[in-house]
mmCIF file of the N, C-alpha and C atoms, coordinates in Angstrom:
data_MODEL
# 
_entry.id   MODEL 
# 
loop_
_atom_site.group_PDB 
_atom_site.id 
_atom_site.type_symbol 
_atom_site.label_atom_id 
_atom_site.label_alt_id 
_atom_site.label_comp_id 
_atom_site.label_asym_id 
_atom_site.label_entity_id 
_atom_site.label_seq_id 
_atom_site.pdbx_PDB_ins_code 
_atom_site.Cartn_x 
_atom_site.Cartn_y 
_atom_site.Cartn_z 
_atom_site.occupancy 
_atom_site.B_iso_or_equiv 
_atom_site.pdbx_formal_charge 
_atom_site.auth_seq_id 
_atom_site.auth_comp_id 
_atom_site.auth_asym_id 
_atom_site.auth_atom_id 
_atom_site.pdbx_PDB_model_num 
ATOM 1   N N  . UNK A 1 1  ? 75.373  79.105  81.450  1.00 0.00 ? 1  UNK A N  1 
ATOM 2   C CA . UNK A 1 1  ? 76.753  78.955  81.875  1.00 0.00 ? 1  UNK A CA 1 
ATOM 3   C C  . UNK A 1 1  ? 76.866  79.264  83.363  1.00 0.00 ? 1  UNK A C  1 
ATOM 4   N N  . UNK A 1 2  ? 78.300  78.712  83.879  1.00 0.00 ? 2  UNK A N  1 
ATOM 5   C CA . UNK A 1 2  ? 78.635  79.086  85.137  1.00 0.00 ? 2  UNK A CA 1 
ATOM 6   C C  . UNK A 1 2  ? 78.868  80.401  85.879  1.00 0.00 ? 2  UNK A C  1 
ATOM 7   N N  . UNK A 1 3  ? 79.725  80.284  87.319  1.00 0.00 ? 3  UNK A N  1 
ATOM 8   C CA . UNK A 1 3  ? 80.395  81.125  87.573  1.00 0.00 ? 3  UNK A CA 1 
ATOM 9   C C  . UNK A 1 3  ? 81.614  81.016  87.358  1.00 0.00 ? 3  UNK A C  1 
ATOM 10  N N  . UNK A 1 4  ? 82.518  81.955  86.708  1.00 0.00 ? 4  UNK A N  1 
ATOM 11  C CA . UNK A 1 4  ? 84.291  81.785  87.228  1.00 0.00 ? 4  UNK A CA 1 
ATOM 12  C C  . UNK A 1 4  ? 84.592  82.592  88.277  1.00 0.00 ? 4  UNK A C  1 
ATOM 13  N N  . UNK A 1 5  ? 84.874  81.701  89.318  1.00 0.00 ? 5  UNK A N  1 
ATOM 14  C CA . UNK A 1 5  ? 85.642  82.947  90.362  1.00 0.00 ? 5  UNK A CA 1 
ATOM 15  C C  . UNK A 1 5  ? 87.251  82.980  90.973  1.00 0.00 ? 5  UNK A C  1 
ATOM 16  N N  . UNK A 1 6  ? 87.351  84.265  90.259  1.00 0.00 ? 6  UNK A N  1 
ATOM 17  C CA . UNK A 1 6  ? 89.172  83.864  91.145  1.00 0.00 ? 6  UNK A CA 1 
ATOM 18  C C  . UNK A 1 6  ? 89.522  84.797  91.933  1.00 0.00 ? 6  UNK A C  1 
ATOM 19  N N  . UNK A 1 7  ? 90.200  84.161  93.078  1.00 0.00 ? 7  UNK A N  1 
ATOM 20  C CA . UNK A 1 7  ? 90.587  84.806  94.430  1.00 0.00 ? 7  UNK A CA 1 
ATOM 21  C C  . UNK A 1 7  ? 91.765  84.625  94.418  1.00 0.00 ? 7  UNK A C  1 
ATOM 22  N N  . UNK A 1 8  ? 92.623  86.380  94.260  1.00 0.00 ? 8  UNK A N  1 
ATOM 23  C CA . UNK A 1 8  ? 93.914  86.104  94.509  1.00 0.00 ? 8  UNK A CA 1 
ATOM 24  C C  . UNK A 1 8  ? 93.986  86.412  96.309  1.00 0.00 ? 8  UNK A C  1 
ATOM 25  N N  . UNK A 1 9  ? 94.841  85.292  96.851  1.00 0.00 ? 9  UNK A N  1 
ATOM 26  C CA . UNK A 1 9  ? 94.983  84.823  98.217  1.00 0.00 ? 9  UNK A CA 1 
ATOM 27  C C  . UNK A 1 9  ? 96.676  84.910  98.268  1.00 0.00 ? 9  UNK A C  1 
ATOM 28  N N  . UNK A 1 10 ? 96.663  85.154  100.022 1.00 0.00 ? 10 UNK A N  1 
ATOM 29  C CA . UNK A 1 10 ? 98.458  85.339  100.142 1.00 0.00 ? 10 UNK A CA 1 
ATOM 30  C C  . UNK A 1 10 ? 98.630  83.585  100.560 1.00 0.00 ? 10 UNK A C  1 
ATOM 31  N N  . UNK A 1 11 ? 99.510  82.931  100.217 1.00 0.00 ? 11 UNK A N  1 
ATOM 32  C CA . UNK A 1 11 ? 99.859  81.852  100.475 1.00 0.00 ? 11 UNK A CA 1 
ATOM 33  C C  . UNK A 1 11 ? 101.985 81.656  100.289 1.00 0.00 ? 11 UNK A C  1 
ATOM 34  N N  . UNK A 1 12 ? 101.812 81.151  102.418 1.00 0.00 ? 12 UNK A N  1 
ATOM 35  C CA . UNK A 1 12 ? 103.531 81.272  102.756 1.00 0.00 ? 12 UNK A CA 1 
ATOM 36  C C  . UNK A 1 12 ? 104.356 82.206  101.437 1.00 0.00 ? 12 UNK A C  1 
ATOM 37  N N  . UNK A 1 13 ? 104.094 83.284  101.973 1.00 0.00 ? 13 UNK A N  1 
ATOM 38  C CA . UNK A 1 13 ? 105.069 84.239  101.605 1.00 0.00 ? 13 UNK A CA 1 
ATOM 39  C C  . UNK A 1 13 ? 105.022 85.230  100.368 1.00 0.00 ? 13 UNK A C  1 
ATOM 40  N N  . UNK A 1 14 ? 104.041 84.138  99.518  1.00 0.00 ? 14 UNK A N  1 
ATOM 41  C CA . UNK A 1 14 ? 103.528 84.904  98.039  1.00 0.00 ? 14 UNK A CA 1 
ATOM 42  C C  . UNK A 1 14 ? 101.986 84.914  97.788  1.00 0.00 ? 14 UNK A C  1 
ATOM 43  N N  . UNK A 1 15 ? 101.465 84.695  96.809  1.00 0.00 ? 15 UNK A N  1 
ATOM 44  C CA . UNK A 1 15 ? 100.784 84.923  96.235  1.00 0.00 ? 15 UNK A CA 1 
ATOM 45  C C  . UNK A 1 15 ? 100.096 83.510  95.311  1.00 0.00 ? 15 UNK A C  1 
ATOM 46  N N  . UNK A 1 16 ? 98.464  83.245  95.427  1.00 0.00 ? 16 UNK A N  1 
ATOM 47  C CA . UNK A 1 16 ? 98.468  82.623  94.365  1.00 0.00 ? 16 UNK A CA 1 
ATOM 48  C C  . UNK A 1 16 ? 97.108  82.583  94.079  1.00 0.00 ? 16 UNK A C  1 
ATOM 49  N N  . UNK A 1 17 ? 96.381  81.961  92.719  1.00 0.00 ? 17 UNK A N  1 
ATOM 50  C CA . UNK A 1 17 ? 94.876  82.360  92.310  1.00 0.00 ? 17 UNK A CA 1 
ATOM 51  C C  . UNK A 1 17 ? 94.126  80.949  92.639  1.00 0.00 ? 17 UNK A C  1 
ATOM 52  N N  . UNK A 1 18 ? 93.035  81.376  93.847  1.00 0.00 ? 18 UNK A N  1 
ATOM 53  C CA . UNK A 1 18 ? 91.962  80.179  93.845  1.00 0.00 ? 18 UNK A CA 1 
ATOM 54  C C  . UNK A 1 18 ? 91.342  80.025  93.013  1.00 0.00 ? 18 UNK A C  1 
ATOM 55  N N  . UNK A 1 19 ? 91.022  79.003  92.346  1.00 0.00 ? 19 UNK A N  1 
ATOM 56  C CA . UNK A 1 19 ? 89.885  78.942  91.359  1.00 0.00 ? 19 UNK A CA 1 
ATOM 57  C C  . UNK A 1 19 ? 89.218  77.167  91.310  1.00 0.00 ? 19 UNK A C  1 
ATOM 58  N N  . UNK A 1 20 ? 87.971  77.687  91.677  1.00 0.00 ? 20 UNK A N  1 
ATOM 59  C CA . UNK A 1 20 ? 87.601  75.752  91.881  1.00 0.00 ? 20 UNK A CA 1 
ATOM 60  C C  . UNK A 1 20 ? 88.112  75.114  92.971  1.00 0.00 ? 20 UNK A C  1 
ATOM 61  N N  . UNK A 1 21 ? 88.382  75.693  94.160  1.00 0.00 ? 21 UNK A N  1 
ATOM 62  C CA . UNK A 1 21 ? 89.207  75.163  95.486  1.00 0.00 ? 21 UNK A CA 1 
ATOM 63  C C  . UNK A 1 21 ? 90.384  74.822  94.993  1.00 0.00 ? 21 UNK A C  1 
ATOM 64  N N  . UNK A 1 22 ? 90.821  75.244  93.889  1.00 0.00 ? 22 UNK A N  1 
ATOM 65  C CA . UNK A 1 22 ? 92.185  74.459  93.686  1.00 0.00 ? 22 UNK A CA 1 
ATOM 66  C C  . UNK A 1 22 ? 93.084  76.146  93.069  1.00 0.00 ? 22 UNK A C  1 
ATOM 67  N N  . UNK A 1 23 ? 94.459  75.763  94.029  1.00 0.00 ? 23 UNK A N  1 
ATOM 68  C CA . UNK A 1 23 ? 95.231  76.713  93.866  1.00 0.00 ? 23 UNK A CA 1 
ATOM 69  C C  . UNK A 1 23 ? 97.048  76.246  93.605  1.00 0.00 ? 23 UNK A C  1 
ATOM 70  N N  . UNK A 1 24 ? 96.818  76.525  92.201  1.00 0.00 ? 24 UNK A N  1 
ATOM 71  C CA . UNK A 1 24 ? 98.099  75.034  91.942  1.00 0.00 ? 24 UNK A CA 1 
ATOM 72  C C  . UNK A 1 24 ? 99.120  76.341  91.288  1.00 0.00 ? 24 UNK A C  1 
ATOM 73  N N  . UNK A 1 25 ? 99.523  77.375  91.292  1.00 0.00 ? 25 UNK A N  1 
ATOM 74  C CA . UNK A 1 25 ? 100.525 78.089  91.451  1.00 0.00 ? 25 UNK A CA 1 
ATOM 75  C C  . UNK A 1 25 ? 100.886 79.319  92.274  1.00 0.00 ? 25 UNK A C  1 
ATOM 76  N N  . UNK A 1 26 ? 102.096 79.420  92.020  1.00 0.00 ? 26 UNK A N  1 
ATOM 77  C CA . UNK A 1 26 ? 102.791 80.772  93.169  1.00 0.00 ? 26 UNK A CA 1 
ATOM 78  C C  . UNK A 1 26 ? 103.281 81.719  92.229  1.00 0.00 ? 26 UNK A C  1 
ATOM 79  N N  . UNK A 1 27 ? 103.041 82.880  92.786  1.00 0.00 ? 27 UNK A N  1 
ATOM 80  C CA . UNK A 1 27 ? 103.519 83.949  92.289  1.00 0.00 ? 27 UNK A CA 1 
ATOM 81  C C  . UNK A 1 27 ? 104.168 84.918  93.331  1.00 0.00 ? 27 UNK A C  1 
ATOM 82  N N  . UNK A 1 28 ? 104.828 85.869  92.975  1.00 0.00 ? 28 UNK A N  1 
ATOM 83  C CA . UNK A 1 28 ? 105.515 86.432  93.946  1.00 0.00 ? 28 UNK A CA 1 
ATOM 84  C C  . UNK A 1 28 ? 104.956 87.918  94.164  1.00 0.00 ? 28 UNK A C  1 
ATOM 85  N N  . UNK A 1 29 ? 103.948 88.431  93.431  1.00 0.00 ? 29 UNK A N  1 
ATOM 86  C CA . UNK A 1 29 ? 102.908 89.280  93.778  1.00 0.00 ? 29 UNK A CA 1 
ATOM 87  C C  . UNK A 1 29 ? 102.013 89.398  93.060  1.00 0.00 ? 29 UNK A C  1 
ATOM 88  N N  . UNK A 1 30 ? 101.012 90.250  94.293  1.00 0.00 ? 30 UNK A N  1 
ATOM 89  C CA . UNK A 1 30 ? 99.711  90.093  93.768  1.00 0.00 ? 30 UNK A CA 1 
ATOM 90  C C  . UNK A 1 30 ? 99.198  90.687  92.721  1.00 0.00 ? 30 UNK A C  1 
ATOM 91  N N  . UNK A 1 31 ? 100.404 91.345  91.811  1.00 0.00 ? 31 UNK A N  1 
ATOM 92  C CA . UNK A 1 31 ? 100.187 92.058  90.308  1.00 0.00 ? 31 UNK A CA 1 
ATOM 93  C C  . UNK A 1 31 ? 100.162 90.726  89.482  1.00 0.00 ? 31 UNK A C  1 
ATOM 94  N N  . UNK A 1 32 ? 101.186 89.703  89.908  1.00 0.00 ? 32 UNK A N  1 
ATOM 95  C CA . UNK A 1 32 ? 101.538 88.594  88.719  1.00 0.00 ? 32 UNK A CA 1 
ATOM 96  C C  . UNK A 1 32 ? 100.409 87.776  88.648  1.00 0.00 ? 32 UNK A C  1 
ATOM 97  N N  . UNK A 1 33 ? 99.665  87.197  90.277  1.00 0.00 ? 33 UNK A N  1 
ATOM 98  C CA . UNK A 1 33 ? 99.058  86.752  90.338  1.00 0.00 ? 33 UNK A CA 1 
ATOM 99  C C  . UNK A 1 33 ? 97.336  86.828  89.572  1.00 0.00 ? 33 UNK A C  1 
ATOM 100 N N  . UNK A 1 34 ? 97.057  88.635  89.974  1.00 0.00 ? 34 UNK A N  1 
ATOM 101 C CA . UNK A 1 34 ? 96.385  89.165  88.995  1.00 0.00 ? 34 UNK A CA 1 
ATOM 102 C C  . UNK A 1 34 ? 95.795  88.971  87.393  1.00 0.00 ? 34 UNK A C  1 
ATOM 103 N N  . UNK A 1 35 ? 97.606  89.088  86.909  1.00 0.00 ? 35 UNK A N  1 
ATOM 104 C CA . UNK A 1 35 ? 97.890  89.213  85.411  1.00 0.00 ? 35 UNK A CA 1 
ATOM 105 C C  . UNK A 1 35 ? 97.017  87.928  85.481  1.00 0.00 ? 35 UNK A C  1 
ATOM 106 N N  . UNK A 1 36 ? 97.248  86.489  85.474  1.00 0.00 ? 36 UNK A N  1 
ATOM 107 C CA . UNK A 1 36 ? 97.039  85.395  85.415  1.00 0.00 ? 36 UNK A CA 1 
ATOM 108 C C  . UNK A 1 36 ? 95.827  84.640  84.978  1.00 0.00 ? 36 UNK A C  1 
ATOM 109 N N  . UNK A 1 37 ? 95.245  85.533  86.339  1.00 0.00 ? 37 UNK A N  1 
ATOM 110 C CA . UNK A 1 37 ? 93.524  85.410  86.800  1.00 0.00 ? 37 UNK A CA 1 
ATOM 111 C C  . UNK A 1 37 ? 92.719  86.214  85.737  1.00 0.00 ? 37 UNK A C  1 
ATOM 112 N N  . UNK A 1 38 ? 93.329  87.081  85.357  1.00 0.00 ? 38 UNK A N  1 
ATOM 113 C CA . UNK A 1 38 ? 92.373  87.971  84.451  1.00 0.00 ? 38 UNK A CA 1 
ATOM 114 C C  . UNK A 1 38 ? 92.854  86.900  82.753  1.00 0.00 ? 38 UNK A C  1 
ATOM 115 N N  . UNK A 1 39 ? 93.733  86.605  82.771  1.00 0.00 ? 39 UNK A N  1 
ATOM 116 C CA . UNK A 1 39 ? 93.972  85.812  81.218  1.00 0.00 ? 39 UNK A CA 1 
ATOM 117 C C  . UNK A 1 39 ? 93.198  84.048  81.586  1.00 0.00 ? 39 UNK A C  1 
ATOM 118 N N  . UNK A 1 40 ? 93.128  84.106  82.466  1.00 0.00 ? 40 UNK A N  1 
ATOM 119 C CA . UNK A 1 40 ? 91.985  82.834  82.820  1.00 0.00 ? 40 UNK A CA 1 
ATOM 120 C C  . UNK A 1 40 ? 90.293  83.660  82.655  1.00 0.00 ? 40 UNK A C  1 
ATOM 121 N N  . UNK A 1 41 ? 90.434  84.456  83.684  1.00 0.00 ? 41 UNK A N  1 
ATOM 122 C CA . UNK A 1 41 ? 88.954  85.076  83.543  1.00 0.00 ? 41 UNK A CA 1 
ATOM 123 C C  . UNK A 1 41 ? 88.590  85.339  81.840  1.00 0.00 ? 41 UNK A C  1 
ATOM 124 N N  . UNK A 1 42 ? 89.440  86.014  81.102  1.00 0.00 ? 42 UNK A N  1 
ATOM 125 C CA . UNK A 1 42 ? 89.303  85.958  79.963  1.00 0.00 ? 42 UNK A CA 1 
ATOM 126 C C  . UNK A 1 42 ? 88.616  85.029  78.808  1.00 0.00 ? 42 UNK A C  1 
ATOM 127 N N  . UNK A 1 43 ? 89.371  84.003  79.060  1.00 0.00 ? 43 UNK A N  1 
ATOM 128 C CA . UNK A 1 43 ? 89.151  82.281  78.678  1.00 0.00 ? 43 UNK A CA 1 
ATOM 129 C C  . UNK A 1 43 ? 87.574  82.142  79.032  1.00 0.00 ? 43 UNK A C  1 
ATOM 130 N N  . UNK A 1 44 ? 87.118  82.626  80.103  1.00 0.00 ? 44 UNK A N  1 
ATOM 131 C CA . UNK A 1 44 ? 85.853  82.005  80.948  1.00 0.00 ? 44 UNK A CA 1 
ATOM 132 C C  . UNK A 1 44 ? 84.551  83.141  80.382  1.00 0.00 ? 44 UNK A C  1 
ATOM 133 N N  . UNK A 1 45 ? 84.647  83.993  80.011  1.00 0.00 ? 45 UNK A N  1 
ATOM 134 C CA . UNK A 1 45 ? 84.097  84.737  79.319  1.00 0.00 ? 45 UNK A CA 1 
ATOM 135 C C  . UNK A 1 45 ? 83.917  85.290  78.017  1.00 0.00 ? 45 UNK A C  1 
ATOM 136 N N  . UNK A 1 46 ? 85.096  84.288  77.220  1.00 0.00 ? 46 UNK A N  1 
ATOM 137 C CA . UNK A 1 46 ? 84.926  83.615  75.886  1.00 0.00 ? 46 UNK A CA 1 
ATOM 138 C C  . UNK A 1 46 ? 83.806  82.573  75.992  1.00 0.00 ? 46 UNK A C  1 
ATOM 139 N N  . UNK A 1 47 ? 83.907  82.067  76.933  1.00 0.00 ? 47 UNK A N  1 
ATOM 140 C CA . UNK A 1 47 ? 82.944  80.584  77.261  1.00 0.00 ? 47 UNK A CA 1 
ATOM 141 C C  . UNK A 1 47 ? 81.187  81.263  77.342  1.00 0.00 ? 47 UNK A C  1 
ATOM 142 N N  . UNK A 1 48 ? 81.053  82.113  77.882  1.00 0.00 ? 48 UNK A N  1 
ATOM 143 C CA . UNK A 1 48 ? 79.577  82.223  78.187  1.00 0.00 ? 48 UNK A CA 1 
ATOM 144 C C  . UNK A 1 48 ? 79.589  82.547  80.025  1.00 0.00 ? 48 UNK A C  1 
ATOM 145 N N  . UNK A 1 49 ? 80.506  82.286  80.911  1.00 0.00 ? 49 UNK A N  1 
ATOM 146 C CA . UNK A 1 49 ? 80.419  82.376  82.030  1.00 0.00 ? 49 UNK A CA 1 
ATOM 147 C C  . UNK A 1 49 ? 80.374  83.897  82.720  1.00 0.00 ? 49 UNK A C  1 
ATOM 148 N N  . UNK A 1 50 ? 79.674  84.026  83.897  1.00 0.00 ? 50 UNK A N  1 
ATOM 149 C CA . UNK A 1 50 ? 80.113  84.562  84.621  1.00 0.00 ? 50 UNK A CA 1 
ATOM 150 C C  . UNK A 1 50 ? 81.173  85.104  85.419  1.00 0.00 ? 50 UNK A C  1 
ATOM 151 N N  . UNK A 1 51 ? 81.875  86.295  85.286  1.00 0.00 ? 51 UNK A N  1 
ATOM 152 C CA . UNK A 1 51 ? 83.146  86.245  85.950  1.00 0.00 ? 51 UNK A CA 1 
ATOM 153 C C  . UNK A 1 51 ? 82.949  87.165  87.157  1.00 0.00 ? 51 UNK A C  1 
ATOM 154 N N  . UNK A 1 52 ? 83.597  86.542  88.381  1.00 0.00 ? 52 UNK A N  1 
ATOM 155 C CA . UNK A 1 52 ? 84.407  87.371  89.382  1.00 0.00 ? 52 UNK A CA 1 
ATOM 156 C C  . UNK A 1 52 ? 85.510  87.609  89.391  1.00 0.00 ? 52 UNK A C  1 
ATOM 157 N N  . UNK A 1 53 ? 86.357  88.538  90.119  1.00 0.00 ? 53 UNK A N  1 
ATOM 158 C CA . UNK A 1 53 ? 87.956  88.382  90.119  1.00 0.00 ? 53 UNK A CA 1 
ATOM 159 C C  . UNK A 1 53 ? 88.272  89.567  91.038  1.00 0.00 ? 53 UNK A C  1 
ATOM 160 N N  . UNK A 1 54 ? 88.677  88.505  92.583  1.00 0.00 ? 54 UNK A N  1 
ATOM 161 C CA . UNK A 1 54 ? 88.689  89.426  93.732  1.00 0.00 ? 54 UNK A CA 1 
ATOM 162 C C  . UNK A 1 54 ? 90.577  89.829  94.359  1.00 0.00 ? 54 UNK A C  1 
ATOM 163 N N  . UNK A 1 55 ? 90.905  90.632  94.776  1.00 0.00 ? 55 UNK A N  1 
ATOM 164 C CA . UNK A 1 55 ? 92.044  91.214  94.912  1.00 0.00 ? 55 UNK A CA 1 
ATOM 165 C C  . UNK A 1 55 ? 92.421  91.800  96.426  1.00 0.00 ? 55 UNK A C  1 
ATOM 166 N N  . UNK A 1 56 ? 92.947  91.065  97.229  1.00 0.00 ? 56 UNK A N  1 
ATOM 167 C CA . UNK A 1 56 ? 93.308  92.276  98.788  1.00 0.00 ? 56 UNK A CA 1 
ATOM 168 C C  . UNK A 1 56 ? 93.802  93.064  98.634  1.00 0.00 ? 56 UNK A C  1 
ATOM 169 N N  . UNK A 1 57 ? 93.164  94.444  99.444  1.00 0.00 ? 57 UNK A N  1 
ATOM 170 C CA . UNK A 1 57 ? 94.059  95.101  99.531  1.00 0.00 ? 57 UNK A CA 1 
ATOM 171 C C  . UNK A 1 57 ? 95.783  95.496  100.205 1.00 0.00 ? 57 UNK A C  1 
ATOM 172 N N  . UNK A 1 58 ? 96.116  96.438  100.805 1.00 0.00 ? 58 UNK A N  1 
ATOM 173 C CA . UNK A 1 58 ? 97.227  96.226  101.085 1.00 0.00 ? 58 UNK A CA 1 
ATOM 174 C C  . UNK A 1 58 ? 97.871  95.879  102.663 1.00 0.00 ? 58 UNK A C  1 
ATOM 175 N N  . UNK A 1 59 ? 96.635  95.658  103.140 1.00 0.00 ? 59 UNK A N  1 
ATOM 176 C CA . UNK A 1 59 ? 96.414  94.815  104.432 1.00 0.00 ? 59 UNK A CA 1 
ATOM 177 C C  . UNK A 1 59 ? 97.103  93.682  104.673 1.00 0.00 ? 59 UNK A C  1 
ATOM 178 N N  . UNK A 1 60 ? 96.856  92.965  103.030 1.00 0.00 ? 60 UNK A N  1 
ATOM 179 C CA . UNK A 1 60 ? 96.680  91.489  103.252 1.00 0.00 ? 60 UNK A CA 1 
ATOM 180 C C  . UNK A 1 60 ? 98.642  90.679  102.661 1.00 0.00 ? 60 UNK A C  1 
ATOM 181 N N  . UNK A 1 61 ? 98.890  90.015  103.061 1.00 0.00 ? 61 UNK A N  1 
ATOM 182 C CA . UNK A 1 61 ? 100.592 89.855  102.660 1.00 0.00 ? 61 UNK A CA 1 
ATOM 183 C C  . UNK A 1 61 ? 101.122 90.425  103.380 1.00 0.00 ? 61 UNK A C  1 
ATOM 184 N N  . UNK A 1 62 ? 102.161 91.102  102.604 1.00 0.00 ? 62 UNK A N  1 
ATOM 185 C CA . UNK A 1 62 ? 103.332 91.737  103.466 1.00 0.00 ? 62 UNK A CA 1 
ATOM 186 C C  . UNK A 1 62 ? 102.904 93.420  103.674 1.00 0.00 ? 62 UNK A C  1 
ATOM 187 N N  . UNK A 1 63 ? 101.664 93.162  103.430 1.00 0.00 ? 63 UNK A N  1 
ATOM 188 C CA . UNK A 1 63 ? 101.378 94.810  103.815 1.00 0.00 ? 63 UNK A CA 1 
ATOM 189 C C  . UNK A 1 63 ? 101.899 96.241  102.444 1.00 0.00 ? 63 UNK A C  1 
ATOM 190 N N  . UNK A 1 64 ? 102.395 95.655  101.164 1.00 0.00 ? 64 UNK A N  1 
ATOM 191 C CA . UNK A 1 64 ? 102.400 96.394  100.563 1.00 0.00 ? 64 UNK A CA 1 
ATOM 192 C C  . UNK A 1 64 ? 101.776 96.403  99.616  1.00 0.00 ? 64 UNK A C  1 
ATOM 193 N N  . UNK A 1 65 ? 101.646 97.839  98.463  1.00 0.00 ? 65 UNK A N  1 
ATOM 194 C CA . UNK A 1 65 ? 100.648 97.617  97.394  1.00 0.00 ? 65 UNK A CA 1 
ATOM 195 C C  . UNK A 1 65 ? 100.352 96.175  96.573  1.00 0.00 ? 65 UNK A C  1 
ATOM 196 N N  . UNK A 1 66 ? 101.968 95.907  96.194  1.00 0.00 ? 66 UNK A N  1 
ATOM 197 C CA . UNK A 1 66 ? 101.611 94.976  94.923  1.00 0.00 ? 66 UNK A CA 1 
ATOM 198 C C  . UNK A 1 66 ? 101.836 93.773  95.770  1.00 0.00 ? 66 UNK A C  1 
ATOM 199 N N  . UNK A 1 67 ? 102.233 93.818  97.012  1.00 0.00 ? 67 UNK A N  1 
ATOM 200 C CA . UNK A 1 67 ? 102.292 92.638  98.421  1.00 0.00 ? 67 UNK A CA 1 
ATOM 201 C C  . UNK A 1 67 ? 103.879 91.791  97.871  1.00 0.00 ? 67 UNK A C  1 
ATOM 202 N N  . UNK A 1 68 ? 104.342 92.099  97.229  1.00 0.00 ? 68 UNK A N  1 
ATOM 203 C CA . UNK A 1 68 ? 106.206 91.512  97.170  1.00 0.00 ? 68 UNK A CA 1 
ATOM 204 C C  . UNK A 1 68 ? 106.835 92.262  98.572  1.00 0.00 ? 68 UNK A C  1 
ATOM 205 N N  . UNK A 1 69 ? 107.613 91.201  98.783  1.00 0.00 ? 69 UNK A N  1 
ATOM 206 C CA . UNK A 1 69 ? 108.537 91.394  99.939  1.00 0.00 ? 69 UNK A CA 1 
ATOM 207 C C  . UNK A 1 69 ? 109.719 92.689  99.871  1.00 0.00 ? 69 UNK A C  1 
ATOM 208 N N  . UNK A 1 70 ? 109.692 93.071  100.500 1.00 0.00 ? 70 UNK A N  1 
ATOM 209 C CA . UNK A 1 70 ? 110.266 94.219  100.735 1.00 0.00 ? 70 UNK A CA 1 
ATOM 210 C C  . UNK A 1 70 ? 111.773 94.247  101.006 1.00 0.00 ? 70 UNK A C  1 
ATOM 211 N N  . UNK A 1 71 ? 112.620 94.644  100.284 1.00 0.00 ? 71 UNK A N  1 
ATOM 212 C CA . UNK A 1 71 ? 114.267 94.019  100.590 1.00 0.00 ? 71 UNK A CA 1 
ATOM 213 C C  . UNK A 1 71 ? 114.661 94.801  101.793 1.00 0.00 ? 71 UNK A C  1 
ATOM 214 N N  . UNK A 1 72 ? 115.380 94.053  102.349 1.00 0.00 ? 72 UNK A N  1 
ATOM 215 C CA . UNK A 1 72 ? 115.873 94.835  103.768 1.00 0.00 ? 72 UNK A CA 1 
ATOM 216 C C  . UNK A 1 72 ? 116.281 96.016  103.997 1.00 0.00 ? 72 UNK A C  1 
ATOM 217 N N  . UNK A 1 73 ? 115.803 96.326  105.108 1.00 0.00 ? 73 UNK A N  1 
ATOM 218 C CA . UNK A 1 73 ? 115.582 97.865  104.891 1.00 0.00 ? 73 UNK A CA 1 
ATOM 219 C C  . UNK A 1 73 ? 114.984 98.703  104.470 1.00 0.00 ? 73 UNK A C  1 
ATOM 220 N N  . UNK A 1 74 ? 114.117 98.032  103.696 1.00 0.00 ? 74 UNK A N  1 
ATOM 221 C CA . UNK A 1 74 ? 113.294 99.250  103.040 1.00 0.00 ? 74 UNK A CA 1 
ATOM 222 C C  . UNK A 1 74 ? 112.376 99.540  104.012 1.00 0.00 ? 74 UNK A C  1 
ATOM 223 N N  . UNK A 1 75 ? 111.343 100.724 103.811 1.00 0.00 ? 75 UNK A N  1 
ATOM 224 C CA . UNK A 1 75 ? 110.242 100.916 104.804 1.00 0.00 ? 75 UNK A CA 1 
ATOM 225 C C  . UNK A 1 75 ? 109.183 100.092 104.678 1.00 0.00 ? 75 UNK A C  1 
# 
């Protein structure tokens, strides 16, 4: 069997999971995005595959843990 690899990536403003060069939804953080990738990764390791499943830290987005936008004002 293969590799599965999923890269949750910030994309305009949110969040979403590479997998196979192809990144065909948005999420609005990188917890949801997460959830997602791991119930795919799941699937892929029912299969026989290899799994990765990579995550930025809080660098990456808007600079916070779970990387959701921060309502005004907040710190």
């Amino acid at each position: 069997m293969g590799l599965a690899e999923y890269m949750i990536v910030s994309k305009s403003g949110g969040w979403t999971v590479l997998h196979d060069g192809s990144a065909d939804h948005d999420y609005d953080t990188k917890e949801a995005a997460f959830e997602a990738a791991v119930a795919a990764a799941s699937l892929a390791i029912r299969q026989g595959h290899e799994v990765h499943v990579s995550v930025p830290g809080r660098d990456a987005g808007n600079n916070t843990a779970l990387g959701a936008k921060n309502p005004q004002g907040a710190p």
